[in-house]
Kinemage of the C-alpha trace (Angstrom):
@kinemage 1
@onewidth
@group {chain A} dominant
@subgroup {mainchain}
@vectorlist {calphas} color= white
{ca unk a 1} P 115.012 124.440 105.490
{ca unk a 2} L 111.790 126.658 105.141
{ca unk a 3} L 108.490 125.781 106.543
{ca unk a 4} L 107.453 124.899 102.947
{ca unk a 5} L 109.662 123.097 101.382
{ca unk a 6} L 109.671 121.131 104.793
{ca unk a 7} L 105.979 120.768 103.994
{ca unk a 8} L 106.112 119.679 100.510
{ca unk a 9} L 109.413 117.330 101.250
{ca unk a 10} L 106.971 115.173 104.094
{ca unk a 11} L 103.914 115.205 101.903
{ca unk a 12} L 106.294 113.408 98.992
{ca unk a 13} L 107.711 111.079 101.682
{ca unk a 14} L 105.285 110.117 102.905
{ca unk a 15} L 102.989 109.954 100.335
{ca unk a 16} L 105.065 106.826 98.452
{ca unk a 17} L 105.503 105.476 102.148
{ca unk a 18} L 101.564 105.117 102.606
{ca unk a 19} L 100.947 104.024 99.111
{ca unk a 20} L 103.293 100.709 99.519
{ca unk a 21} L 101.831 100.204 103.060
{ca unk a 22} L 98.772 100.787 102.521
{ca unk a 23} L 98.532 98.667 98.738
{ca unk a 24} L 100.173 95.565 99.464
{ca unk a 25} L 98.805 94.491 102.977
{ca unk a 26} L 95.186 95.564 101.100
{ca unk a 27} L 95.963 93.529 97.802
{ca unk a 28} L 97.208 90.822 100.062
{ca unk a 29} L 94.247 90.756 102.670
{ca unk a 30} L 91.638 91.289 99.914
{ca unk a 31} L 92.718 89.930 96.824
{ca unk a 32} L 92.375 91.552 93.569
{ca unk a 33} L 88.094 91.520 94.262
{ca unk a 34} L 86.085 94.222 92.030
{ca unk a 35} L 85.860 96.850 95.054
{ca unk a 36} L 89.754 96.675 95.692
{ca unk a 37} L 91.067 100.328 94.228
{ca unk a 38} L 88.051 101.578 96.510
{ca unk a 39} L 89.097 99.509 99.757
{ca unk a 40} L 92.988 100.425 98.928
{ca unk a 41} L 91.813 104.555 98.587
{ca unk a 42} L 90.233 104.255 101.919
{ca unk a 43} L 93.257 102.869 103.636
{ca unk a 44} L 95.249 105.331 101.613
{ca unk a 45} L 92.895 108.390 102.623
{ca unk a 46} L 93.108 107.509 106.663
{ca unk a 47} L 96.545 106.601 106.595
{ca unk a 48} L 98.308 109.617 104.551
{ca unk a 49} L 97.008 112.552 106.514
{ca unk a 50} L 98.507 110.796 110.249
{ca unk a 51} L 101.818 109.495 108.104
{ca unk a 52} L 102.684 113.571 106.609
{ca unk a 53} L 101.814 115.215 109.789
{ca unk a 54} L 104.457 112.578 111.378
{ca unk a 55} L 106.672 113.043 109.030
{ca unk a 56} L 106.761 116.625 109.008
{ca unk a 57} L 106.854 116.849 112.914
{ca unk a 58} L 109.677 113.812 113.154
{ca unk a 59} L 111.968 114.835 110.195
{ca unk a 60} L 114.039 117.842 112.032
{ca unk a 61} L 114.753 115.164 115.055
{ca unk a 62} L 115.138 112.339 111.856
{ca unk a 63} L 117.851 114.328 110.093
{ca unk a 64} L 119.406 115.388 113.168
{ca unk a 65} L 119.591 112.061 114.621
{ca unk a 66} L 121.231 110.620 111.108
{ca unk a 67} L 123.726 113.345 111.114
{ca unk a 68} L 125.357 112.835 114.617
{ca unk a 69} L 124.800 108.640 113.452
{ca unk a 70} L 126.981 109.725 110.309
{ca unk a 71} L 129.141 111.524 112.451
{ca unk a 72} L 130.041 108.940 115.070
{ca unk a 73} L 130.742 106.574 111.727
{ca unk a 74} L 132.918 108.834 110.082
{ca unk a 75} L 134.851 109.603 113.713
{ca unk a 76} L 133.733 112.928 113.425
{ca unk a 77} L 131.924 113.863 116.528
């Protein structure tokens, strides 16, 4: 896989990861109060920038790691 569709295929990951992470432990800690879309965009702006850059560092070692997993299920390595 090329640089950026490696790029683009962690920002989309982990873009919907930090959105449910970061919305329901916010709408459950806060409440649905008049400043919670601004308190859930903070959490959402600190969290997405660590969660893409680990995503796009971890996913070679993530889909290697599931294919030998696969593997050893299927009886093939």
């Amino acid at each position: 896989m090329d640089g950026k569709a490696r790029l683009i295929r962690a920002l989309l990951m982990s873009s919907v990861m930090v959105l449910m992470v970061t919305l329901l432990p916010t709408l459950l800690h806060l409440g649905l109060r008049s400043d919670f879309v601004l308190q859930w965009v903070k959490a959402y702006s600190i969290a997405s920038p660590v969660a893409a850059g680990t995503a796009f560092v971890i996913m070679p070692a993530a889909r290697r790691l599931s294919e030998c997993i696969v593997g050893r299920l299927n009886g093939t390595h």
